[in-house]
N, C-alpha and C positions, 0 to 999 in steps of 0.2 A: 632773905631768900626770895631770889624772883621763879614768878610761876609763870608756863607757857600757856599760854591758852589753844594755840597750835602751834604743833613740832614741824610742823610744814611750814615753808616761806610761800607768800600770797602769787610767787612766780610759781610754784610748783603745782598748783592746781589746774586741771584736775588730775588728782593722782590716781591709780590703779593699785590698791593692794591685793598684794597674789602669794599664794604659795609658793614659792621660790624653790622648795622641792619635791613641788609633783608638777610631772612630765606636760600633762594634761595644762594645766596653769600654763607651765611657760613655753607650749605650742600657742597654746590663746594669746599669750603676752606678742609674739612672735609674729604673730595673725593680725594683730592688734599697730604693731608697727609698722609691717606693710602696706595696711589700709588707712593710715591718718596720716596721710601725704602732708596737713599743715603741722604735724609734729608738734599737737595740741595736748595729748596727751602724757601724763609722766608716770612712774611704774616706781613700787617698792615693796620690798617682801612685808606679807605679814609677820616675819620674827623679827624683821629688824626694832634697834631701839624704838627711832622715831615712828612705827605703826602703831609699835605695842601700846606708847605714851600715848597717839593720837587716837586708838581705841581708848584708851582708858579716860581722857578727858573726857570726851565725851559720851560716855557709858553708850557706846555703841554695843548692842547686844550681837555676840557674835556668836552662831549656831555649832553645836560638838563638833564637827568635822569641818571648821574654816569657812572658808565663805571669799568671793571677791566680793571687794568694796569698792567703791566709784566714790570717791573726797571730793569734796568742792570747799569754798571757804566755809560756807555755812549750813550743808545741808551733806547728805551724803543716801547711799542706794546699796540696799546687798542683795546677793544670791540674785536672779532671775531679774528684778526689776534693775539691778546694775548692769547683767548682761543687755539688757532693751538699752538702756542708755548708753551703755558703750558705743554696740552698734548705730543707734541714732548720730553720732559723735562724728564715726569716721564716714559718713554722709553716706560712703558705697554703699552700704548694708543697712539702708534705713527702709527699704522692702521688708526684707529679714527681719527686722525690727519691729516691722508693723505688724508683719502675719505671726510673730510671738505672742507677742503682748494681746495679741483676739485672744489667745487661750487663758484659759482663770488663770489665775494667778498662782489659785492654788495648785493644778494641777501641773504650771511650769515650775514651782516651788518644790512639789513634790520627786518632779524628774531632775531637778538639779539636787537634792536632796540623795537620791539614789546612786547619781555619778561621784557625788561629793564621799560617800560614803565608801562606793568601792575602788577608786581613784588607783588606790595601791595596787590592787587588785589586779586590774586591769595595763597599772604599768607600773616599774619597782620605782620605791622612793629612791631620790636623791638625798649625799650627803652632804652635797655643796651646793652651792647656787653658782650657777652659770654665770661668766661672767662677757658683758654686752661686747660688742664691737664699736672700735673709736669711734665711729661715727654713730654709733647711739649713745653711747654712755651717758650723754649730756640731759639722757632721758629717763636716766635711775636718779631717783633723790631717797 
């Protein structure tokens, strides 16, 4: 039996893993594709197979109420520190980026912690995942 060491292909980095059905995710996802004009970025649910496998190789610790993930080949960012890196990424919003990241960490950990939690709350779950326009799709792995 062969084992993957990653479920991702070395093109597919860096990926964004997302809740694929909360609203809130994939308005961000959305946002997220607007602003990375070099279409640098790639997107995939956190339920699909390949996240599941790629959290679980890696014992990425992943907090009760999900979390986005920033993948690279060898390293990777959750909650709060992925959101800085995202925005750092799509270059527009690396202002944005910068006046986050001043704040603790703990305390942008804690405020994404409280959105993450009420997500639902705030907008009804989905029971599908949406799915991209041709001209994106090449951007779901």
């Amino acid at each position: 039996m062969l084992f993957m060491t990653n479920p991702f292909n070395q093109k597919d980095y860096p990926v964004v893993l997302f809740d694929s059905q909360c609203l809130i995710c994939n308005g961000f996802v959305r946002w997220i594709i607007k602003m990375d004009k070099n279409q640098l970025i790639k997107f995939s649910g956190l339920q699909s197979d390949k996240a599941q496998l790629e959290i679980a190789t890696r014992n990425i610790p992943m907090p009760e109420n999900d979390s986005v993930v920033l993948l690279f080949p060898n390293s990777y960012f959750l909650e709060s520190n992925a959101i800085i890196e995202i925005l750092k990424m799509t270059r527009r919003s690396s202002i944005l980026a910068n006046l986050i990241s001043r704040i603790p960490q703990k305390w942008r950990d804690a405020l994404y912690h409280w959105v993450a939690r009420n997500r639902y709350r705030f907008y009804k779950k989905r029971n599908y995942c949406p799915m991209p326009d041709s001209s994106e799709a090449g951007r779901f792995v």
